[in-house]
C-alpha positions in Angstrom: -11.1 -0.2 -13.4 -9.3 2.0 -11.3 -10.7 5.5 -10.2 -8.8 8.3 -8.6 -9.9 8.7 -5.0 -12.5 11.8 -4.3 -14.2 13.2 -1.0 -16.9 11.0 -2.0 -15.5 7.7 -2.4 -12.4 8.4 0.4 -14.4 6.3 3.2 -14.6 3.4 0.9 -10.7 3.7 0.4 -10.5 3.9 4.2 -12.4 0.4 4.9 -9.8 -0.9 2.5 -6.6 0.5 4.1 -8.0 -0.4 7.7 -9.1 -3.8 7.1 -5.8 -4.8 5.2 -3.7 -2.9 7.5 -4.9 -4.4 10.4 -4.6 -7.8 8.8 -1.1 -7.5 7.7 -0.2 -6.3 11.1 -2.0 -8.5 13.2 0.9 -10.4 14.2 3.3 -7.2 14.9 1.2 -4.9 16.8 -0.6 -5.7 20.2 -4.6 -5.5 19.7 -5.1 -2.8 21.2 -3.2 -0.2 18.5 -4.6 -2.8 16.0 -7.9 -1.6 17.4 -7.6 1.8 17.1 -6.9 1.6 13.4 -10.7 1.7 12.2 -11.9 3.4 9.0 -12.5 6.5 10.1 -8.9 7.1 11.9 -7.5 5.6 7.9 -9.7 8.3 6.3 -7.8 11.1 8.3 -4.4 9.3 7.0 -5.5 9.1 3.8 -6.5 12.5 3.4 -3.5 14.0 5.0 -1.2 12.0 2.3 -3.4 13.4 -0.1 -2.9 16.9 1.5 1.1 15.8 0.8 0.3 15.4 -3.3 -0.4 11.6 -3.0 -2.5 10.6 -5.8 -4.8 8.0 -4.3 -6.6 5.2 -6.9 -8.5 2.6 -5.8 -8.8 -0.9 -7.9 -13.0 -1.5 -8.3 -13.3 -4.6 -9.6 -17.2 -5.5 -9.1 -17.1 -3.7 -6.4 -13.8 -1.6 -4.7 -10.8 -4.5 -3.5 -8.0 -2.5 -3.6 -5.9 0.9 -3.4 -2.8 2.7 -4.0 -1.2 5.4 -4.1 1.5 7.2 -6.2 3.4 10.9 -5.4 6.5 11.7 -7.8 8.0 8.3 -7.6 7.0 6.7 -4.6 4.6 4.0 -4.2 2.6 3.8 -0.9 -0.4 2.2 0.7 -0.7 -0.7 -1.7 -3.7 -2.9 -0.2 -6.1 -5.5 -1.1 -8.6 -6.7 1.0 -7.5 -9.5 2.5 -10.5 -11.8 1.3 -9.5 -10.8 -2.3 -5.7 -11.3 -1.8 -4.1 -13.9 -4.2 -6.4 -12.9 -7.0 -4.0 -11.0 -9.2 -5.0 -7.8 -7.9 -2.2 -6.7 -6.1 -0.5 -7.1 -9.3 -2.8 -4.8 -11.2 -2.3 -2.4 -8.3 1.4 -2.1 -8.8 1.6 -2.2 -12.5 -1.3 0.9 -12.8 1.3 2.3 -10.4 4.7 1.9 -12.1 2.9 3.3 -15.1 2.0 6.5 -13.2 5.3 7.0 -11.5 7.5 10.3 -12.4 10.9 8.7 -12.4 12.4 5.3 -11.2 9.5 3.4 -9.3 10.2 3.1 -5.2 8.7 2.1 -2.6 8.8 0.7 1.5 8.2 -2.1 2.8 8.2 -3.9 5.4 10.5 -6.8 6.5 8.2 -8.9 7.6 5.3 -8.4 5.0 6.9 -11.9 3.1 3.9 -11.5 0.8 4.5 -8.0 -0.6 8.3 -8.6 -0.8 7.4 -11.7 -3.4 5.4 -10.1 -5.3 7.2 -6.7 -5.6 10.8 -8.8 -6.3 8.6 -10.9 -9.2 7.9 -7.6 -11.0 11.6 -6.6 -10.6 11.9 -4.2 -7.3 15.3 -4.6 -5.8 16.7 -3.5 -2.0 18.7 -0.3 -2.4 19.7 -0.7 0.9 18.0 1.5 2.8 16.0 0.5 5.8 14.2 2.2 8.3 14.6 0.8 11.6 11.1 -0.1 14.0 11.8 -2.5 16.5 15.1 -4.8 16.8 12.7 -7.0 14.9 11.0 -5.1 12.4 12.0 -2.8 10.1 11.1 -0.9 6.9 13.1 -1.5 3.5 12.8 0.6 0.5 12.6 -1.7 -2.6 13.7 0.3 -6.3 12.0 -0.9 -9.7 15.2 -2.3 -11.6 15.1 -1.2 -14.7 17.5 -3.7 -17.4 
């Protein structure tokens, strides 16, 4: 079931994005800033995105495992919890959010986030070329829904 994100539930969608952050960043960042990423510091994120528009949904299966979320045609802060990665949910997540998309889907990610890039090119997201630059390492890419 997915449910749009409310005042009420935001701190659950917080838990999500920090422990699935933090995992899929754990090699890149130093502890410290991995640290500082705790669910209450996510909720302020969170709510400024949706302050921006952002449409946030979160993915409750028996209990919540995952969110997105979705403004005009851009798809951001696509997280499972990392005990309930490899489950299909991630999928689910980013088909609910094609479907919601105003336009051609888009989205970033990042370069070394293998995982995400597999599943996004399996369900036909394409490079367009544009990256934005982190380190001389790292760097964001921003993937297009190919449409045939």
């Amino acid at each position: 079931m997915f449910k749009l994100v409310t005042r009420s539930d935001l701190m659950q969608a917080a838990v999500i994005h920090a422990e699935s952050w933090k995992a899929s960043h754990r090699d890149l960042c130093s502890a410290e800033f991995i640290a500082i990423h705790t669910p209450e510091r996510q909720r302020g994120y969170l709510e400024s995105e949706i302050a921006k528009g952002a449409q946030l949904y979160m993915l409750i299966d028996t209990k919540p495992v995952g969110i997105v979320s979705i403004q005009g045609n851009l798809i951001a802060n696509l997280y499972v919890l990392p005990g309930e990665q490899n489950k299909g949910y991630g999928t689910r997540l980013l088909s609910f959010a094609v479907q919601q998309c105003k336009g051609t889907p888009r989205l970033w990610v990042l370069s070394t986030n293998t995982g995400a890039r597999r599943l996004y090119g399996r369900h036909g997201f394409e490079a367009t070329g544009s990256i934005v630059q982190h380190t001389h390492a790292v760097y964001e890419l921003e993937l297009r829904l190919h449409l045939a």
